[in-house]
N, C-alpha and C positions, 0 to 999 in steps of 0.2 A: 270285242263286241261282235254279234253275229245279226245277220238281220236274213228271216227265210224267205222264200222267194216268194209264197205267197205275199205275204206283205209286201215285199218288193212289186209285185206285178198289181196291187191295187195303189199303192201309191204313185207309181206311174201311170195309171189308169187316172188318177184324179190328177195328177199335175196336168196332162192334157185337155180334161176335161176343163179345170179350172183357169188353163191360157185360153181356151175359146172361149169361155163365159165373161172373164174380164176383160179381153181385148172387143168383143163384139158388144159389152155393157157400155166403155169408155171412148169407143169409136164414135160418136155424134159428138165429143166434146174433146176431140184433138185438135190442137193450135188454138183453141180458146182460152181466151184468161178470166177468172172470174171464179165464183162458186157456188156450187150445184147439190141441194138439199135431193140424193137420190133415194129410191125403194128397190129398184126395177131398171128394166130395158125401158129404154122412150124412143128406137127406132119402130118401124113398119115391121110388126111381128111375122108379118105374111110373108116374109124375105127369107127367115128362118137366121142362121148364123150369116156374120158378114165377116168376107175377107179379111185377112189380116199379115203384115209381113213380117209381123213378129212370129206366126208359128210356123206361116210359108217357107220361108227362108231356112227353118230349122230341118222342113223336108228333105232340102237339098245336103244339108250335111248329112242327112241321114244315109242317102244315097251315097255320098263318097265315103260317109264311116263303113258302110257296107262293103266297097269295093277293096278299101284299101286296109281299112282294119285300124291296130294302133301305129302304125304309119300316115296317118293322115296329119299334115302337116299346113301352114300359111301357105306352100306354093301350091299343095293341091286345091286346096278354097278358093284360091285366086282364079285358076283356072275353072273352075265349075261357077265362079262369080258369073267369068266372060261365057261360057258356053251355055246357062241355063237359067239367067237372072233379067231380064228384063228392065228393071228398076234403076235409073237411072238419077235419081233425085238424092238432091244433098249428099251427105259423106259416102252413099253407095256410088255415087255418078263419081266425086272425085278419087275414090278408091279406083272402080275400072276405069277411068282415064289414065291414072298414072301407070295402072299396071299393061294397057293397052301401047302404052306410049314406052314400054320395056323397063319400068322399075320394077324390081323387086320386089315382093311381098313381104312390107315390114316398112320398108320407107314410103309404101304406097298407102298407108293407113295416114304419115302425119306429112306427107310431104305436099303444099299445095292447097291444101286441106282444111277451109275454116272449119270446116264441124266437126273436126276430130274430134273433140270433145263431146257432142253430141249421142243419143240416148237408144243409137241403129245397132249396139251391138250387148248391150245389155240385154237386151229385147231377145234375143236369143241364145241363153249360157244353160238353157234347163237341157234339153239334148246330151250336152257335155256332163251336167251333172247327174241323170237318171241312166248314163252309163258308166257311170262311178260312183256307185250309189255309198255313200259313208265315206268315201275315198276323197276329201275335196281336196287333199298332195296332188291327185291323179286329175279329179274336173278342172281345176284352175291352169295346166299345161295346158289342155286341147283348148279351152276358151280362149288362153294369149294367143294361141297361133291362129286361133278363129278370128279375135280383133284387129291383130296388126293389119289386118291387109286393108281396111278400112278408118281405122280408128287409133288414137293414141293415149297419154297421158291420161286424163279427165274419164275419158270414155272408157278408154281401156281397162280402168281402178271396175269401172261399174259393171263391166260384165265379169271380172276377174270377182269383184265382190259377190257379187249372185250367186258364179257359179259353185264358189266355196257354202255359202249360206244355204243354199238350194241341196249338193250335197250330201251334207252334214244335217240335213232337213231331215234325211229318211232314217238314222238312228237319235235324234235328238228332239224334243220338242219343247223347251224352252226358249221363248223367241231371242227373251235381252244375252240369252248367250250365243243363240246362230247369230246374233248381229254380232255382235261381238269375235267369234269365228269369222265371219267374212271381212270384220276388219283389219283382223290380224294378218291377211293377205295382199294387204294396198298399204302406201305409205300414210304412217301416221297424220301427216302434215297435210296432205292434201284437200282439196274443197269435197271432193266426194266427202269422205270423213269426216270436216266438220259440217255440211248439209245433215248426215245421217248424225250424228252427238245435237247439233240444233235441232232434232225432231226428237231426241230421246230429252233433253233439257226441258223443251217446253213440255213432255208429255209428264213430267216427276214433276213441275211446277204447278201442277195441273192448269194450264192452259187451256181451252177447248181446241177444236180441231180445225177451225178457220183462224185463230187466233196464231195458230201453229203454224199454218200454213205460210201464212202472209210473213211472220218472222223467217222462217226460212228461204222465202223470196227475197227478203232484204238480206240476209246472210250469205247466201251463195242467188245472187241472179242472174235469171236464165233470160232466153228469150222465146224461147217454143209458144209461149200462149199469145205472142204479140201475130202471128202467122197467118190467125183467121180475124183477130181483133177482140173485142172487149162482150162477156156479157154483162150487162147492168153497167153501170159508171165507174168509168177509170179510180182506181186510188192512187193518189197521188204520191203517198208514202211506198208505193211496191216500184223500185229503180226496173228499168229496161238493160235489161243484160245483155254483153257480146251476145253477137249474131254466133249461133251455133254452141255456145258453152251450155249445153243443158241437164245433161248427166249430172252432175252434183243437186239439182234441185231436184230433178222428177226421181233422181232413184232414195231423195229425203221424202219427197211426197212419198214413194210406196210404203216406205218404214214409218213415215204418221198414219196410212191406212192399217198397218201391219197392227199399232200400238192403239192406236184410240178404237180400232174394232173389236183388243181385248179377245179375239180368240174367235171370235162370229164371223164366217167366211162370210155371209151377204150383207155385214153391216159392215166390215173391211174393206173390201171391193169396191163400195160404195161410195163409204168415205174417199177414197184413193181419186177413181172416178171423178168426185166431185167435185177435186180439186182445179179438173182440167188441165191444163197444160200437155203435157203427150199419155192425155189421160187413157188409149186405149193398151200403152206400155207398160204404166203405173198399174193400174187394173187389173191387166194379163198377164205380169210377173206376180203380182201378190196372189192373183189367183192360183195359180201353176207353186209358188212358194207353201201355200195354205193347203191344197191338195196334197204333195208331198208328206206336208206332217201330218196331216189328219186321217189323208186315207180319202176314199167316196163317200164316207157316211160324214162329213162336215159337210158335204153339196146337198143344201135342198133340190129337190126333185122339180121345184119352182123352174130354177136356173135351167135346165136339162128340156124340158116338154115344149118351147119354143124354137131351141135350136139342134134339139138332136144329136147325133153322132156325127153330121154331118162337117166335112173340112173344108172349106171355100179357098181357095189362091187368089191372088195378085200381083205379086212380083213373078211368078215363073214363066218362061216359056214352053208350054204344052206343047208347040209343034214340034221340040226336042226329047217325044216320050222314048225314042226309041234307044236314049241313053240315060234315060232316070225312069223311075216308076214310081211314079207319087202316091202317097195313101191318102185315098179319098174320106176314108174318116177318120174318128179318133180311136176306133178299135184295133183296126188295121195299123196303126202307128202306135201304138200301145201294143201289139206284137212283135213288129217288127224291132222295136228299140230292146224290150226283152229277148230276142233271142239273140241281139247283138251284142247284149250286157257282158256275156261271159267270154266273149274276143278282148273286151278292155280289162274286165275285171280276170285275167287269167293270171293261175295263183294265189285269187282268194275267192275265187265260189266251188266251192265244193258241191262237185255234181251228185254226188252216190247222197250225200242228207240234204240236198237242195238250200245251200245256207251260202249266204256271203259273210265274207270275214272283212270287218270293217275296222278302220284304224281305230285306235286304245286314244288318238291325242288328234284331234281335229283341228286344232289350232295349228297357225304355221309353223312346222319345227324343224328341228333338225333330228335325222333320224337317228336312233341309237348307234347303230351300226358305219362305221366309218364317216360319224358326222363331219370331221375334219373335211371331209373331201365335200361338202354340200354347202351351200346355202340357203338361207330362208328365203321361200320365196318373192316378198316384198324386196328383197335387196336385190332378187333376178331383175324384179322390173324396174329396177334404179338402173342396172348395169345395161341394160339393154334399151335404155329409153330412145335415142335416137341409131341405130342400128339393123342390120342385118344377121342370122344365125343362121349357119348350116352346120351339118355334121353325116359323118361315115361312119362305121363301125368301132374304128379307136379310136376320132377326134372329134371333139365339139369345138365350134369356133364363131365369135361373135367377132364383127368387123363394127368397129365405133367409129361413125362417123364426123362426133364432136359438135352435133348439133347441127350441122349441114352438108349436103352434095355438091354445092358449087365448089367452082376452082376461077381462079384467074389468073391471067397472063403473067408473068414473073412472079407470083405471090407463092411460098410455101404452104403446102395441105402435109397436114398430117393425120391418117388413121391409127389406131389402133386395133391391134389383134389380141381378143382375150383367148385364151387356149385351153381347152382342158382335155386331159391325156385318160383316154376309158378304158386303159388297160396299167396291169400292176407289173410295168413293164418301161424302162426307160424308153424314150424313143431319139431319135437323130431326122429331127421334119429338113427337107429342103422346100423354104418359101420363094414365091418364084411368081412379083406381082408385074404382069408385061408390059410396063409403060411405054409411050413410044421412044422411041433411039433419042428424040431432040430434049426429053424431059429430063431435068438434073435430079438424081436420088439420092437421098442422104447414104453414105455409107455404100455396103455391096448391092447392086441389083440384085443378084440373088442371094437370100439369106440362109442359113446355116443355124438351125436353132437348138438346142439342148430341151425336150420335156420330158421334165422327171416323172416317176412313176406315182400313182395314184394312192400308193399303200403309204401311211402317216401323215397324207394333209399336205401336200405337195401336189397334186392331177393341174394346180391353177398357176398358168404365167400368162406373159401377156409380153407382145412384142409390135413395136411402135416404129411406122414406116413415115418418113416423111419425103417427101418429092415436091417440084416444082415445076409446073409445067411451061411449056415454050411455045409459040406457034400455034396458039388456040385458032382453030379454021372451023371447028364444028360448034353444033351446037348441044348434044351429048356426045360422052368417051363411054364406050364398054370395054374395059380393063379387066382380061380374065389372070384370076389367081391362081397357080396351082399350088398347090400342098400336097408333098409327096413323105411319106416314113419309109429310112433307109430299110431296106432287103424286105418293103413290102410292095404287094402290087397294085393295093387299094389306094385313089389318088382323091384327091376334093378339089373340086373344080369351081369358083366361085367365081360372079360376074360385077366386078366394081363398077358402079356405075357413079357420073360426075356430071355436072348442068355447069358449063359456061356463062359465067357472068358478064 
């Protein structure tokens, strides 16, 4: 499939156009529970657009996808989190704590962390997806290294889900199979998944759109609308969910705005909207989803003449302009993301016909070409659930922590190292994790490992360290790893880090 850039460059023109119009529609009616029969805006028109951190936040990767290109990874986010974010509140506040406090980006998303599951990083995967436009193989990597620094499990499914939906948006416009594509990205079993099949259920049963609603509150409960309190009378049939699990219901809300709006970007929005709960997320993803497929000409002109082109922030630090440059509206950022397109999409946009070449199979697959050596990516994020990943030029390496960091006094930890070898080339690694002197290690301290070559479905081992530590006096261990390949010069350097119980 080919998609031309004109198209391309009005369909990003309207995904941004439509996150500012649904998050500043939905924003009077975030942390509320309840339901809201909308048309329109009902803030002070006079304000024009309001703030929002769902596009704010996207600024800022825009500015590191800029710098760094497709090298932009969880540790650089992490870092531009701490140097130009502001935002301190819920899973952002415990994401820079952990990572201020010297975890890693990846354990600093679920470690600590009640709102990992929560709805902060969903809210921003259209970035990743409108520079992978048809490519959601390609959107759904940069979104996980987006979420982990913040976000896990729950939460993690919902911006991984968007970012594939979103897209797969810009050559596809069949909704019930973009839902369908973004599920094929997240594990079938989890609450995202059935939130989103509970809002496709009630909408074939024909249900209406509050009747939907309220079933999918009792199906996956959140708690986000409990934050500001109640409009109109508590129902007593809608449970109060964990504190922070909110991603599985509001990213159900968006896909009941998606389906009972039937294809009407202002009766979508709306709907979404009306539901409240982190209604200016629901809203401004549907919107930004709905522009995508339809271009600008689904936005009435309505939407547009109160708030302009104009881009409001909130989470950033302005007094840091002299190392970010924010686009003050949505034209200028509807440039900027275009001329960044062809850095991620390089190899499939052809400059000389102006055309992106977009994948043949949008669903998660395995590629034709030396599929053995691949995974689908919902089994990546099985494999990596609690973990770290780094990699160099010929090694990719995820460190499994086994569900936790701690250690204690006499008790055995064991990590895992999963491995995969990026070259069609045996190699001979020496692993080399530098416990201290007094810690007893299963086996040799330093390891001596065999990884085969990558040609027939062999690139994946996996080697399993166990230790016991002695004389716990601290209250974190950083434990550097090295990984060296015999007669090369390239080393990976990785920093284990442990919480004393």
């Amino acid at each position: 499939m080919k998609l031309d850039i004109k198209t391309y460059e009005d369909k990003v023109r309207a995904c941004w156009l439509g996150k500012n119009i649904g998050g500043t529609l939905g924003a009077p009616f975030e942390c509320w529970r309840g339901v809201k029969d909308l048309d329109f805006y009902t803030h002070d028109l006079s304000v024009g657009v309001l703030p929002n951190d769902d596009l704010d936040l996207q600024l800022i990767w825009l500015n590191a996808a800029e710098k760094y290109g497709k090298n932009v990874n969880a540790d650089i986010l992490g870092e531009y989190w701490l140097s130009y974010i502001v935002a301190d509140w819920s899973e952002y506040g415990a994401g820079k704590n952990n990572l201020k406090a010297g975890l890693p980006a990846g354990i600093s998303g679920w470690y600590n962390n009640h709102n990992k599951d929560s709805c902060g990083c969903f809210i921003r995967s259209e970035i990743w997806a409108c520079l992978a436009p048809g490519r959601p193989e390609i959107a759904v990597r940069y979104a996980y290294e987006d979420a982990i620094v913040d976000h896990a499990d729950e939460g993690l499914y919902g911006e991984i889900f968007c970012a594939a939906l979103e897209s797969a948006a810009f050559v596809e416009n069949d909704l019930r199979k973009l839902i369908n594509i973004g599920l094929s990205y997240i594990p079938e079993n989890c609450d995202l998944a059935k939130g989103i099949n509970t809002a496709i259920d009630c909408y074939e049963k024909g249900l209406d759109w509050k009747a939907a609603r309220k079933k999918i509150l009792q199906e996956v409960p959140g708690s986000f609308g409990l934050l500001a309190g109640y409009i109109g009378e508590k129902d007593p049939e809608i449970p109060e969910g964990p504190l922070g699990y909110d991603a599985p219901s509001n990213v159900a809300l968006m896909i009941l705005g998606a389906l009972y709006g039937e294809g009407d970007f202002s009766k979508s929005i709306c709907i979404s909207a009306g539901c409240c709960e982190d209604a200016d997320c629901t809203a401004g993803t549907l919107g930004a989803i709905l522009g995508i497929m339809g271009g600008t000409k689904v936005i009435d002109e309505k939407w547009l003449a109160p708030i302009g082109d104009e881009i409001k922030t909130i989470s950033i630090d302005l007094t840091k302009a002299p190392g970010i440059n924010i686009p003050k509206t949505v034209s200028e950022l509807t440039d900027r993301t275009i001329n960044l397109m062809s850095v991620f999409m390089y190899g499939f946009f052809d400059v000389r016909n102006q055309t992106i070449q977009t994948s043949d199979n949008l669903f998660d697959h395995l590629p034709e070409v030396e599929a053995r050596n691949h995974m689908l990516f919902c089994d990546f994020l099985k494999k990596t659930k609690r973990s770290i990943r780094k990699a160099n030029s010929i090694i990719d390496v995820i460190v499994d922590y086994k569900d936790n960091i701690s250690i204690e006094t006499d008790k055995e930890k064991t990590i895992t190292l999963h491995l995969e070898n990026k070259l069609r080339q045996h190699q001979w690694l020496t692993i080399n994790p530098m416990f201290p002197e007094e810690w007893d290690v299963a086996g040799a301290r330093i390891k001596s490992f065999n990884l085969d070559q990558g040609h027939g479905g062999n690139a994946f081992s996996k080697l399993s360290i166990s230790f016991t530590p002695h004389m716990l006096n601290a209250a974190r261990y950083d434990i550097p790893l090295i990984i060296s390949s015999s007669a090369r010069a390239e080393k990976l350097y990785i920093n284990l880090v442990f919480i004393a119980d």
